[in-house]
C-alpha positions as CSV (number, residue, x, y, z in Angstrom):
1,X,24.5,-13.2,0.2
2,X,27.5,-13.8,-1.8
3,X,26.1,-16.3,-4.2
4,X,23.3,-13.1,-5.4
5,X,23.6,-10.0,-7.8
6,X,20.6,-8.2,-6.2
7,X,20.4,-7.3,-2.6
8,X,17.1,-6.3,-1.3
9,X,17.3,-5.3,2.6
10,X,14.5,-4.2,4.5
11,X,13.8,-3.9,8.0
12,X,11.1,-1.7,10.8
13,X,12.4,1.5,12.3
14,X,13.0,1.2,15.9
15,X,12.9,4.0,18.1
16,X,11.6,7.0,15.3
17,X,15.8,6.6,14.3
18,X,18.1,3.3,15.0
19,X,18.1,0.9,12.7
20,X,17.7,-2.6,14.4
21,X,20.8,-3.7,16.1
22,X,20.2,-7.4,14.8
23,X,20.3,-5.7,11.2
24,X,23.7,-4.1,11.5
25,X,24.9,-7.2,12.9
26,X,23.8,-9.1,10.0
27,X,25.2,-6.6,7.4
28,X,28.2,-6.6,9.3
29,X,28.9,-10.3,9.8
30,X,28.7,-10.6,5.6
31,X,32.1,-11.4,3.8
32,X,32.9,-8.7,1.1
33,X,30.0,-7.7,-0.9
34,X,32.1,-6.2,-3.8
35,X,30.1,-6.0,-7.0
36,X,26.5,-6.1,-6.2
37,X,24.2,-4.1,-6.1
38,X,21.3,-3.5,-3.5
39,X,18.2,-1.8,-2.8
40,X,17.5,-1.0,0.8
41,X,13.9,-0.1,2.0
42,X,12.1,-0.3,5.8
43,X,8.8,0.1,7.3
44,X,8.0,2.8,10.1
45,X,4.4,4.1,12.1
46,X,5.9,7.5,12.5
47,X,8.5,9.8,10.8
48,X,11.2,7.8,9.0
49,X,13.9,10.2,11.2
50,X,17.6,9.0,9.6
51,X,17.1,5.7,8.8
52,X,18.5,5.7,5.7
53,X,21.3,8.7,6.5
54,X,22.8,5.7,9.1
55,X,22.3,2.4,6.6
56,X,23.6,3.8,3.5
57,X,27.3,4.1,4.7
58,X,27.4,0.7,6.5
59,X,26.3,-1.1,3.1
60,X,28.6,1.4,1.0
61,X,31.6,-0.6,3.4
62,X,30.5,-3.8,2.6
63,X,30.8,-2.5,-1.1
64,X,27.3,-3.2,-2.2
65,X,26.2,-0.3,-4.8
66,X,22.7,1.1,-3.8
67,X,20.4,1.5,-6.8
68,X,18.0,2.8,-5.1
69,X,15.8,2.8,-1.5
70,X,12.2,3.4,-0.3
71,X,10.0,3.7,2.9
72,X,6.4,2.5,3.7
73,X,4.1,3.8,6.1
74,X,2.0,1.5,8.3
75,X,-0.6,3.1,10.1
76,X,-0.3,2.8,14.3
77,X,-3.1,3.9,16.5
78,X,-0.9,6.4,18.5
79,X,-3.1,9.8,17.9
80,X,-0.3,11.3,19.8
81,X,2.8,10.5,17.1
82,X,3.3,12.6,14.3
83,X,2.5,11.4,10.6
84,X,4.6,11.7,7.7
């Protein structure tokens, strides 16, 4: 991710909360992002729960800049689950 100026990261919701282990390991195995600026966003079927509260600080350490971040909605058939 070096070699780019714009970072767009997205990713599902796993478990209403986490963000997806294989996610953090990928943000975290990245050298120094210093300088560039990215734009986070994720899918989920339910509530988007904290997400973003537990994504923003790991990509504030690589020291990407956020210029902004969104969530989309996917329908699931689980009449059950609560719908934003």
């Amino acid at each position: 991710m070096t070699g780019y100026d714009l970072i767009a990261l997205g990713s599902p919701v796993w478990g209403a909360t986490r963000v997806p282990t294989h996610v953090l390991a990928f943000i975290n195995s990245a050298s120094s992002l210093e300088g560039r600026h990215c734009f986070p966003f994720y899918t989920h079927g339910t509530l988007p729960g904290g997400y973003m509260q537990r994504i923003l600080p790991v990509l504030k350490r690589k020291g990407l800049t956020i210029i902004g971040f969104n969530d989309w909605y996917g329908s699931v058939l689980l009449p059950d689950l609560p719908h934003p």
